[in-house]
Backbone as CSV, one residue per row, in Angstrom:
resi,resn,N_x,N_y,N_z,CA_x,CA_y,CA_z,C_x,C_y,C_z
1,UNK,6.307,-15.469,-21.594,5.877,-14.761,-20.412,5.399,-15.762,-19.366
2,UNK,5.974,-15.332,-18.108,5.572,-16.490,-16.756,3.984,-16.224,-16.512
3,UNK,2.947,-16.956,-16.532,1.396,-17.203,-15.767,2.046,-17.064,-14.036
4,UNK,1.174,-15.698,-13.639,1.626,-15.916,-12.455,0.230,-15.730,-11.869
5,UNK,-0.216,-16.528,-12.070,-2.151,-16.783,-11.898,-2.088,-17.427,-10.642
6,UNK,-1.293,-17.685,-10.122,-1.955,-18.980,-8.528,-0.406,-18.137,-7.756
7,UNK,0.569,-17.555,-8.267,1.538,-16.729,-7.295,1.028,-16.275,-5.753
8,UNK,1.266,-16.860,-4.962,0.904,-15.924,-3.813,2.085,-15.565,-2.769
9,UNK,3.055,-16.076,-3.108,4.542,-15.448,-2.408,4.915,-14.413,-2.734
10,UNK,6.349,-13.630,-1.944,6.308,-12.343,-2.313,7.174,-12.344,-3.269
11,UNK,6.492,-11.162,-4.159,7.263,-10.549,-5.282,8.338,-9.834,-4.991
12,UNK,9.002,-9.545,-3.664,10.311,-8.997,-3.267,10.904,-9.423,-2.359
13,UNK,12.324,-9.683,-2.223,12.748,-9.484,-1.180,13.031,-8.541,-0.367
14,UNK,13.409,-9.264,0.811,13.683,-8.348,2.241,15.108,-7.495,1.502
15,UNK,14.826,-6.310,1.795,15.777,-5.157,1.136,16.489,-4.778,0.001
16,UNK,15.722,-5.420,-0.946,15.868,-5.331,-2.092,14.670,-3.544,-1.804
17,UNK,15.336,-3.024,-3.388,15.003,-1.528,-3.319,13.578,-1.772,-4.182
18,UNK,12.427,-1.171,-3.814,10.893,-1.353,-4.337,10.645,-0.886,-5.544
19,UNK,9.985,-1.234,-6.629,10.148,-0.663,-8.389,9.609,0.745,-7.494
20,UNK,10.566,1.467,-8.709,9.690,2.690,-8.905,8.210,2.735,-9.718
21,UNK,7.654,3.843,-9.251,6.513,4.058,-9.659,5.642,5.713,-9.528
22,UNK,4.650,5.811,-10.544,3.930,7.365,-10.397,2.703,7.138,-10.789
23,UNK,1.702,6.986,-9.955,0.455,6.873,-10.434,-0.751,7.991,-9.808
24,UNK,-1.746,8.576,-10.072,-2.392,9.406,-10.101,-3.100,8.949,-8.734
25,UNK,-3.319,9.974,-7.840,-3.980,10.311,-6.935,-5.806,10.586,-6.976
26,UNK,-6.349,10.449,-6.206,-7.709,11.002,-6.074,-7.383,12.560,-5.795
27,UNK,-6.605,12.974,-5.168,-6.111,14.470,-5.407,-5.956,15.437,-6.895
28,UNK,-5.606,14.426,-7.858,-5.257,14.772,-8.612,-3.705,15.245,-9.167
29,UNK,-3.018,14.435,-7.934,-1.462,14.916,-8.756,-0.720,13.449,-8.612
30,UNK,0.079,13.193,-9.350,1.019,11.908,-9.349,1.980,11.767,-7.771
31,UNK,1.924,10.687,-7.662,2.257,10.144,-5.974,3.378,8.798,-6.294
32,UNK,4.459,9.155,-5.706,5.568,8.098,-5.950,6.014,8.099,-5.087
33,UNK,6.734,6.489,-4.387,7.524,6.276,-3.124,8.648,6.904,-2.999
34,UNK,8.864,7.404,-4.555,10.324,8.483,-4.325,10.138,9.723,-3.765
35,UNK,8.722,10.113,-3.902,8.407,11.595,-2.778,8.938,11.393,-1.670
36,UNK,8.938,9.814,-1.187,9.280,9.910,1.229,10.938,9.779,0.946
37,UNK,11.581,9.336,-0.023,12.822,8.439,-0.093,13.653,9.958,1.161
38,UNK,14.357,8.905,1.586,15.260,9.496,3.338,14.802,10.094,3.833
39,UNK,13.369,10.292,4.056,12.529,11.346,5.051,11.643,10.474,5.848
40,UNK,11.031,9.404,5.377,9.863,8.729,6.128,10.077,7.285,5.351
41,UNK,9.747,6.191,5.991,8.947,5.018,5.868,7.690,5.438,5.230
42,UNK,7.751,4.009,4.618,6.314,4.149,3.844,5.582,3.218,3.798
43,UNK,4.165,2.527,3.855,3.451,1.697,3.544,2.620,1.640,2.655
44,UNK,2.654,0.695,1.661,2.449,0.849,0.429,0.971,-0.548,1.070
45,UNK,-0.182,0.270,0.700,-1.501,-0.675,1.322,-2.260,-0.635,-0.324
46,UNK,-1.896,-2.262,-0.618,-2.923,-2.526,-1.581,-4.034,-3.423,-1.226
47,UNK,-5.610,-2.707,-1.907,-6.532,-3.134,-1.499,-7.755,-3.107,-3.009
48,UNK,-8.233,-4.259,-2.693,-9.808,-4.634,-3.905,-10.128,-3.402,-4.608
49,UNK,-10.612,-2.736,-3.977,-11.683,-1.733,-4.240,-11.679,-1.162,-2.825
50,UNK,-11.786,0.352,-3.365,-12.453,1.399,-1.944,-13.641,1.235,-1.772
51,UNK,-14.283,0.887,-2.773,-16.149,0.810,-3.552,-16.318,-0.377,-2.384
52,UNK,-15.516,-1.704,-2.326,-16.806,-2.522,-1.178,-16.158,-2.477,0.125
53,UNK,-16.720,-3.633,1.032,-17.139,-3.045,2.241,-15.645,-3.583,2.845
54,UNK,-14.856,-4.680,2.088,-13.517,-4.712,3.148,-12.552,-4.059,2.592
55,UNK,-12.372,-3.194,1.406,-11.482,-2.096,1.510,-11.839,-1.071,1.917
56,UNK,-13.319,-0.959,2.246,-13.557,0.659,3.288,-13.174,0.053,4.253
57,UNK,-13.175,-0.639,4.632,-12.700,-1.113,6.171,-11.239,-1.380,6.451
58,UNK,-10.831,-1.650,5.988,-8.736,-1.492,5.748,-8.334,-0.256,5.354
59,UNK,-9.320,0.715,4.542,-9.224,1.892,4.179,-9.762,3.008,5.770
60,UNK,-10.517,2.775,6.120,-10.823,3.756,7.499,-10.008,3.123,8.665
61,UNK,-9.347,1.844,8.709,-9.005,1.166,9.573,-7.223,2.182,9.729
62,UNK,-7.235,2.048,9.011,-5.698,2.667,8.338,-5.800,4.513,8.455
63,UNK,-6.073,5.000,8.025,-7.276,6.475,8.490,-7.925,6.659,10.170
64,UNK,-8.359,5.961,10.447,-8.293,6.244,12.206,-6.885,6.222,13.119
65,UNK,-5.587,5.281,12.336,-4.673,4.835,12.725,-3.317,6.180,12.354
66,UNK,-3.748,6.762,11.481,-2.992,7.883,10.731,-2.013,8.170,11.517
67,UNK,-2.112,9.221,12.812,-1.676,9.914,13.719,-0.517,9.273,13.934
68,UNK,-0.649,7.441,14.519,0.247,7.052,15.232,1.136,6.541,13.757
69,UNK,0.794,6.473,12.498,1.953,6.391,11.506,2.845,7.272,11.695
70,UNK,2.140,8.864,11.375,2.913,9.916,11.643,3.848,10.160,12.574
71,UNK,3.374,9.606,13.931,4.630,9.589,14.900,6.043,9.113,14.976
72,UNK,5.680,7.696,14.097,6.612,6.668,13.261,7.129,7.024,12.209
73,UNK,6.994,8.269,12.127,7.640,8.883,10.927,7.031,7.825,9.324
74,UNK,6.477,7.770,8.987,5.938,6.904,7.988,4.660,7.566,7.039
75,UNK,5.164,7.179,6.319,3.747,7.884,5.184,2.715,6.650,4.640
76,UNK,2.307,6.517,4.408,1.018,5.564,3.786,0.486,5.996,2.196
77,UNK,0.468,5.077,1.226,0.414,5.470,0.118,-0.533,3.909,-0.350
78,UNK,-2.289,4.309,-0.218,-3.162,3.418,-0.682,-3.399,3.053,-2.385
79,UNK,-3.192,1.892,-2.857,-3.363,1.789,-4.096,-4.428,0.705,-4.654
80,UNK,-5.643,1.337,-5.476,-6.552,0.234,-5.403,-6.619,0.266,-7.276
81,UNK,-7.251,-0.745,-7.802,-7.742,-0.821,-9.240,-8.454,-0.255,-9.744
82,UNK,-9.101,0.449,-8.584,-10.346,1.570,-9.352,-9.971,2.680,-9.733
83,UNK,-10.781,2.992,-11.096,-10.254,4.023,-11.638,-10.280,5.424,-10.885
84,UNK,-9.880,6.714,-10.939,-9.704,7.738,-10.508,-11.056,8.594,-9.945
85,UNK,-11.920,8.398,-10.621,-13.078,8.837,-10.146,-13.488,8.303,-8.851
86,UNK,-13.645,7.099,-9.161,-14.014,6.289,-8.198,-13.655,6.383,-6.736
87,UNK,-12.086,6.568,-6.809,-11.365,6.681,-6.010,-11.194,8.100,-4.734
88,UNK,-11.546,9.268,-6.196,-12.047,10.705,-5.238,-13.212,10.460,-4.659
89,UNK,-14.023,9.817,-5.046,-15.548,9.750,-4.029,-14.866,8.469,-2.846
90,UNK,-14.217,7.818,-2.964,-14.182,7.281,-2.037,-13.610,8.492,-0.718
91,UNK,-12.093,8.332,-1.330,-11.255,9.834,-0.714,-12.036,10.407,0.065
92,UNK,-12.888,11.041,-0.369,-13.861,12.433,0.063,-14.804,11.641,1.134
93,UNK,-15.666,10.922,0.942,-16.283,9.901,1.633,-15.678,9.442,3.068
94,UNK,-14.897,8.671,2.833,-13.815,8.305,3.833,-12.851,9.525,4.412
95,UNK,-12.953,10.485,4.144,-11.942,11.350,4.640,-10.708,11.059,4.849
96,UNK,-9.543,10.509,3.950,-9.002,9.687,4.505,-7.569,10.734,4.003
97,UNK,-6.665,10.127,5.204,-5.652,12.054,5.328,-4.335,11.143,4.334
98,UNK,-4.505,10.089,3.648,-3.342,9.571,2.945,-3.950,9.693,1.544
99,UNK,-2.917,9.425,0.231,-3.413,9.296,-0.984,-4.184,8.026,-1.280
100,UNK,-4.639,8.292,-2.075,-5.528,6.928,-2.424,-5.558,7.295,-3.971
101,UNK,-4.629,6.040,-4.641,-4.030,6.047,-6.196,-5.050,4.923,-6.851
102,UNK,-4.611,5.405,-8.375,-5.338,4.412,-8.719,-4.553,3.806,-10.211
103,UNK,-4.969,2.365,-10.054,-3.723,1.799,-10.831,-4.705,0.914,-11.796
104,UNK,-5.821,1.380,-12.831,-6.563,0.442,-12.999,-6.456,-0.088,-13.766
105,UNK,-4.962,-0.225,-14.659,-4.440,-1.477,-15.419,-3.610,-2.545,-14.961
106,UNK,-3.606,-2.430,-13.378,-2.817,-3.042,-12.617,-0.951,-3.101,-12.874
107,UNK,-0.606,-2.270,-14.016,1.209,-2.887,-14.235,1.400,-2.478,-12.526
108,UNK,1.431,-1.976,-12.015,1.978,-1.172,-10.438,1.766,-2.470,-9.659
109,UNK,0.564,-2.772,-9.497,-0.372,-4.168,-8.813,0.774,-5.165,-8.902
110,UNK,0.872,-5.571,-9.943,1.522,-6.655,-10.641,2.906,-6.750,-10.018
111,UNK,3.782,-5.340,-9.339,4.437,-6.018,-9.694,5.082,-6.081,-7.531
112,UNK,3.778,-6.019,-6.814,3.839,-6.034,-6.326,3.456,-7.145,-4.969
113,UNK,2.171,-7.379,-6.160,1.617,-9.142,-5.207,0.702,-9.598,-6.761
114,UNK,-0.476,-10.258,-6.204,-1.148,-11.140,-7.271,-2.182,-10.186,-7.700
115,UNK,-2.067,-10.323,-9.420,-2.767,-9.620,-10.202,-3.616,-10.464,-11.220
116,UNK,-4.872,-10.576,-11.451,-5.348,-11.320,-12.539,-5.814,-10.178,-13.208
117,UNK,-5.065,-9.998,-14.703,-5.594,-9.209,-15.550,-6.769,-9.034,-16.393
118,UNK,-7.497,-10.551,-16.589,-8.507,-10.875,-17.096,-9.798,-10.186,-15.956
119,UNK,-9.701,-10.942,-15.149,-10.886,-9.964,-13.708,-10.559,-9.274,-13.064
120,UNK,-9.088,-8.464,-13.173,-8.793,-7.133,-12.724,-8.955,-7.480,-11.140
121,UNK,-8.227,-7.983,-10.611,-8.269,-8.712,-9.119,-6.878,-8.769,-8.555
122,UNK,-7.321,-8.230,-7.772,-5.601,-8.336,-6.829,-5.892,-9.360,-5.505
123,UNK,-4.441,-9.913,-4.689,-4.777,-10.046,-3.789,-4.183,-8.963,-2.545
124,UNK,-5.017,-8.569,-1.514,-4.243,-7.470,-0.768,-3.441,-7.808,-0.161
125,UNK,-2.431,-6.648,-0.163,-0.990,-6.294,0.214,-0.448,-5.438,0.569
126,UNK,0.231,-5.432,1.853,0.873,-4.465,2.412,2.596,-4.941,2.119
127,UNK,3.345,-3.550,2.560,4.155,-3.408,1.785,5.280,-2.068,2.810
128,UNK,5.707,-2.441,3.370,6.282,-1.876,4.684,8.131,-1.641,4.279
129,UNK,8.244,-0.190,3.624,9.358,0.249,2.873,10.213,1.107,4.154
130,UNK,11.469,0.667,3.836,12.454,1.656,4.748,12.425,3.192,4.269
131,UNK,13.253,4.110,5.056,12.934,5.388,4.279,14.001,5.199,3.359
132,UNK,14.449,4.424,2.576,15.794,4.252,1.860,14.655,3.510,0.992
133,UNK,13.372,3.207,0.920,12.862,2.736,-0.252,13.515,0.844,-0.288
134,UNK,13.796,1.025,0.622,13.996,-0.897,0.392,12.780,-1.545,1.623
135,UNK,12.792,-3.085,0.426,11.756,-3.705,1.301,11.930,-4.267,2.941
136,UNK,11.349,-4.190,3.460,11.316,-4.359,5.233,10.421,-5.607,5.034
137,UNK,8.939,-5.398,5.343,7.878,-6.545,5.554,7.159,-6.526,4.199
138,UNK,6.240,-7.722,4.026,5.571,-7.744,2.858,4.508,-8.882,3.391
139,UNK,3.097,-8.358,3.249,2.303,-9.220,3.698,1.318,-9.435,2.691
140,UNK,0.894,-10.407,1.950,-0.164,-11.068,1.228,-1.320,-11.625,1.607
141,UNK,-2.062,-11.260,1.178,-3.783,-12.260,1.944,-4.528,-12.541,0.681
142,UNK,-5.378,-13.708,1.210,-6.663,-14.036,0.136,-7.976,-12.694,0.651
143,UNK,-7.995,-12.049,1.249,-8.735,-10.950,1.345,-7.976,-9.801,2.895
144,UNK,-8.843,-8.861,2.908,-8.296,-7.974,3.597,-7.762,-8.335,4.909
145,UNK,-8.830,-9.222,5.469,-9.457,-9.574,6.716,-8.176,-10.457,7.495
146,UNK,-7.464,-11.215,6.565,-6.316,-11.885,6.662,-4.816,-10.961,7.402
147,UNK,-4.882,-9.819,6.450,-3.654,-9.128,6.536,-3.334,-8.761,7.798
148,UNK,-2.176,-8.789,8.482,-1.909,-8.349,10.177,-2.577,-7.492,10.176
149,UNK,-2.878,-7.225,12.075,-3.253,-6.145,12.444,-2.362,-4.642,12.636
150,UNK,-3.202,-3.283,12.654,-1.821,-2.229,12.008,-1.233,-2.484,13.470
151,UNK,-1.196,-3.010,14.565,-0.389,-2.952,15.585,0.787,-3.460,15.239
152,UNK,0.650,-4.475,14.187,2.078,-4.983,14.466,2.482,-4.244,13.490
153,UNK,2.064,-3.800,11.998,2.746,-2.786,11.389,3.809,-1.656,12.051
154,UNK,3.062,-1.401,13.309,3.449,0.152,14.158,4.647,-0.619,14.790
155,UNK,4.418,-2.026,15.372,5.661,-2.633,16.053,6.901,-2.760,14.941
156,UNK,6.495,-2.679,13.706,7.906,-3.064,12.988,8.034,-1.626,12.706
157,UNK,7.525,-0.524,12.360,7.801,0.764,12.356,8.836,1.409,13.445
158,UNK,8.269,0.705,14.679,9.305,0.837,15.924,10.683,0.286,16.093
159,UNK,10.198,-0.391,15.602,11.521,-1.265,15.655,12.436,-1.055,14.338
160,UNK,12.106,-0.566,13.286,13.274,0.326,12.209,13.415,1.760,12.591
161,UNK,12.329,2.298,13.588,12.754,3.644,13.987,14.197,3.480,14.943
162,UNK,14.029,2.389,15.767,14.809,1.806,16.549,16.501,1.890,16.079
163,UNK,16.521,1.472,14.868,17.648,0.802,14.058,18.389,1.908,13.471
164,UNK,17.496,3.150,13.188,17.947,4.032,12.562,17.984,5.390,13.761
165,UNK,17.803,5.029,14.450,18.026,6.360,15.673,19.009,5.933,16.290
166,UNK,20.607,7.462,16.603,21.528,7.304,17.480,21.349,6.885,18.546
């Protein structure tokens, strides 16, 4: 088995099709990128924890921003390590109008950016899917604070709305 302990490049390429996956919601029902497949774009936002203060903040940052996803035709699908509980008090807390999953053995994490299984640590990652479920952008950070701003997210949203409109 490869140590992918110091990995910080991306785990996909540009349009290669994104693993599938089904992991449990703070809602309470299973949430997969195959729900948007040919209907919407999707952004797949992995983050620390909802619990401290820079995934509430990438988490409401992303949640004030909602509306103009929606316009972009795009869905948002948050995935953090904390377990399910955790995750509905955040949910509820944050009011936040996207799912917020929880993956707290990390295989999902893993296979998407950097996972240390021993301290249950990711590094955050966004994850900017066509509505065909293939990869577009993929951004990695040593913390939240790093990751683009959602403007330019919305600019590459525009610009595949672009590509795919007569």
């Amino acid at each position: 088995m490869t140590d992918n302990t110091n990995r910080r490049q991306p785990w996909l390429r540009h349009d290669e099709i994104i693993p599938a996956f089904t992991l449990p919601g703070a809602d309470g029902m299973p949430h997969s990128p195959w729900d948007y497949k040919q209907r919407e774009n999707l952004v797949l936002l992995f983050t620390r924890s909802a619990a401290d203060s820079e995934g509430r903040g990438l988490l409401r940052a992303f949640a004030r921003q909602y509306s103009d996803f929606r316009e972009e035709m795009c869905a948002i699908l948050a995935i953090t390590a904390d377990p399910v509980i955790n995750n509905l008090e955040a949910q509820e807390a944050l009011h936040l109008p996207f799912p917020l999953l929880s993956d707290a053995q990390g295989n999902v994490i893993a296979r998407y950016t950097f996972w240390d299984s021993t301290t249950k640590s990711l590094a955050p990652s966004i994850v900017l899917a066509t509505r065909y479920n293939s990869l577009h952008r993929q951004w990695i950070a040593e913390n939240e604070a790093e990751l683009p701003p959602i403007t330019e997210i919305l600019e590459w949203l525009q610009y595949l709305n672009r590509l795919c409109t007569p």
